[in-house]
C-alpha positions in Angstrom: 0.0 0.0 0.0 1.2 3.5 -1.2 1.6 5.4 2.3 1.6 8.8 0.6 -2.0 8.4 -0.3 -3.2 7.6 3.3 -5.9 10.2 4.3 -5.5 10.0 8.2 -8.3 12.1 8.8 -10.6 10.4 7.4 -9.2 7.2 8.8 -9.6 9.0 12.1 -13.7 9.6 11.5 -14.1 5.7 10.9 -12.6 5.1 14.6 -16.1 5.5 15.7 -15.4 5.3 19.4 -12.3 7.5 19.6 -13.3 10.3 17.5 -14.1 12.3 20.7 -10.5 11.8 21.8 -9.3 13.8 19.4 -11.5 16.2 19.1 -11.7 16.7 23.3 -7.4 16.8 22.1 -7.9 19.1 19.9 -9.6 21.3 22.3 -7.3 21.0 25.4 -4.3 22.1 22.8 -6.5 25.0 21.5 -6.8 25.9 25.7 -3.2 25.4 26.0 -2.1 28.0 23.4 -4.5 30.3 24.8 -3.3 29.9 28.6 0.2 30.1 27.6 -0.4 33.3 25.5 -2.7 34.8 28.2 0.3 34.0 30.8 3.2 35.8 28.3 0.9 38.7 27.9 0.4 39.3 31.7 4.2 38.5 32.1 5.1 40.7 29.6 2.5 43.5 31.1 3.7 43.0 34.7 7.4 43.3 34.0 6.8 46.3 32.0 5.2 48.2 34.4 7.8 46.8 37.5 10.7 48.3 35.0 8.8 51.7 34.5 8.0 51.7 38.9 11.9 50.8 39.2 12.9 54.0 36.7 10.2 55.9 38.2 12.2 55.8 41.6 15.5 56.1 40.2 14.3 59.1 38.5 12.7 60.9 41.5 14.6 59.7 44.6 18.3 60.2 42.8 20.1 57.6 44.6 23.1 58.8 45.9 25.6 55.4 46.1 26.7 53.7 43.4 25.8 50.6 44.6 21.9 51.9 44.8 22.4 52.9 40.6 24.1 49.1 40.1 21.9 47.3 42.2 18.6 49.4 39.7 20.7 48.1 36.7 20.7 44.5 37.7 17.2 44.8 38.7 15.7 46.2 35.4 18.2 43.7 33.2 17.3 40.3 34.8 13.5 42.0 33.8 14.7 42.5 30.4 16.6 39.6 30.1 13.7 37.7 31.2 10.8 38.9 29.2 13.0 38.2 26.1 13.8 34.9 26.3 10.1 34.3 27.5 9.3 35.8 24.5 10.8 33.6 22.3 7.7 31.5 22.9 5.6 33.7 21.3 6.3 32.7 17.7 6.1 29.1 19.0 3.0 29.6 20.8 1.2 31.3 17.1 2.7 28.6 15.3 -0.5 26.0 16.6 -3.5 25.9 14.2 -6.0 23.9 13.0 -4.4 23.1 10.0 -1.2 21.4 11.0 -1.0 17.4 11.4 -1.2 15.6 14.6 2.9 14.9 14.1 3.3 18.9 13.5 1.1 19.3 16.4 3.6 16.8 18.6 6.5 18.3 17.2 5.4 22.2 18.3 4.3 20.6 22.2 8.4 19.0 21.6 9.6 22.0 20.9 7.7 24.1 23.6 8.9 21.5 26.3 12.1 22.5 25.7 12.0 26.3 25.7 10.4 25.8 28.9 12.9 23.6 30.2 15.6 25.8 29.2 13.2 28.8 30.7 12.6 26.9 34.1 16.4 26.1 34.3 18.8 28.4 33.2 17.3 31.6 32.8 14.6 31.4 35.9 18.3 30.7 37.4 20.2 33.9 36.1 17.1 35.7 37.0 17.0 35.2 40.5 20.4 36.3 40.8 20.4 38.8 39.0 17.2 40.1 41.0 18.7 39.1 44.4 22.0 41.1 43.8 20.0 44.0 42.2 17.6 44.1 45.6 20.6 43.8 47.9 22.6 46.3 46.4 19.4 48.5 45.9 18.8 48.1 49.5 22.1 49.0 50.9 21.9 52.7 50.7 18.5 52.5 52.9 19.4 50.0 55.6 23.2 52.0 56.3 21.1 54.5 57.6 18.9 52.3 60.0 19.8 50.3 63.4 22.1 46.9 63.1 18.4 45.3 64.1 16.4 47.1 61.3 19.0 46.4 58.5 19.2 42.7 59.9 15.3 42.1 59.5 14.6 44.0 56.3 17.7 42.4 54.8 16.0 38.8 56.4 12.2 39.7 55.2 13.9 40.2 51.3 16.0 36.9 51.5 13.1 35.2 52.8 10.9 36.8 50.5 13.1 35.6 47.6 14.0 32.0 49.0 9.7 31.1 49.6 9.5 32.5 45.8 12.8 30.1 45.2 11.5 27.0 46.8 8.1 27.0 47.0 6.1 29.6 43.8 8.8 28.4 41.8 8.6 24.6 41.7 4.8 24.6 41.8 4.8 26.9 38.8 7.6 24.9 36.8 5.4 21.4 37.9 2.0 22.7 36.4 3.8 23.8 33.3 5.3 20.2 33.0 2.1 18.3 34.1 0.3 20.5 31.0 2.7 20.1 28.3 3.4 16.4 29.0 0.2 15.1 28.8 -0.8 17.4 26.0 2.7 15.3 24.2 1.5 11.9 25.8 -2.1 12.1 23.7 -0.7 13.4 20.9 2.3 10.4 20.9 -0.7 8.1 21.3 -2.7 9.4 18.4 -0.1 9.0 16.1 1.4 5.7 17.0 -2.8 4.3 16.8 -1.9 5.7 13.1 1.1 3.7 12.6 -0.2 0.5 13.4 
């Protein structure tokens, strides 16, 4: 039998009992993308408006130590840095539409898995760091000027802050992604290996 003359949709309508499976697929995918691009949108939105508060205050407090002006750098470029890797997904996220095959479909999810990957590793990485050493060194210039106890605790509140984001927001976040995008890549490897059989 000639493979190239296989219609695999309409092979797909005579499965009579799992036509709902894909379209319910085809549905959870279409939910997907929108979540995803509803999420980069309010990232995007968020960050944006945290990098205008942070110039906003360098612009009408005037920092005096260096260390306060290095410390507003850092902060605003892990933001940056951030938002533009995270927008790489973007084009990836548009890419999904009705008209692609269920291997293009698995082969997007693929390739989304491992921006994220490389997003939940790496980057989320550099941009805690960079956002940790930006806040302490932006801090610096306000806690000199309080008591040993004062600097101590609002030095303590920030790490602690940062380490329940580290720990806790972080991994939940980075497990719901994965839970998502793995079954969305399980269904769709099932689909298409009913196809080659």
């Amino acid at each position: 039998m000639d493979n190239n003359n296989i219609d695999f949709k309409d092979l797909w309508k005579k499965q009579t009992v799992n036509q709902y499976n894909i379209e319910d697929l085809l549905l959870r995918l279409k939910q997907f993308k929108r979540s995803s691009l509803r999420s980069l949108w309010r990232t995007n939105i968020l960050l944006a408006a945290t990098t205008a508060f942070v110039i906003f205050v360098w612009y009408h407090y005037q920092p005096e130590f260096i260390s306060t002006k290095i410390g507003i750098i850092l902060v605003i470029l892990a933001m940056v840095m951030y938002v533009g890797v995270y927008n790489r997904l973007l084009g990836t996220y548009k890419n999904i539409d009705s008209t692609q095959t269920n291997q293009e479909y698995l082969q997007q999810l693929i390739s989304i898995r491992k921006k994220q990957q490389c997003m939940q590793s790496t980057i989320l990485s550099l941009y805690f760091v960079l956002l940790g050493v930006g806040i302490g060194l932006y801090m610096y210039e306000y806690t000199v000027r309080m008591t040993a106890f004062w600097a101590i605790f609002t030095y303590g509140i920030t790490l602690l802050w940062i380490a329940l984001n580290w720990f806790y927001i972080r991994p939940k976040q980075i497990k719901k992604q994965q839970t998502k995008i793995n079954g969305l890549i399980e269904k769709f490897e099932v689909i298409n290996n009913q196809f080659a059989e």
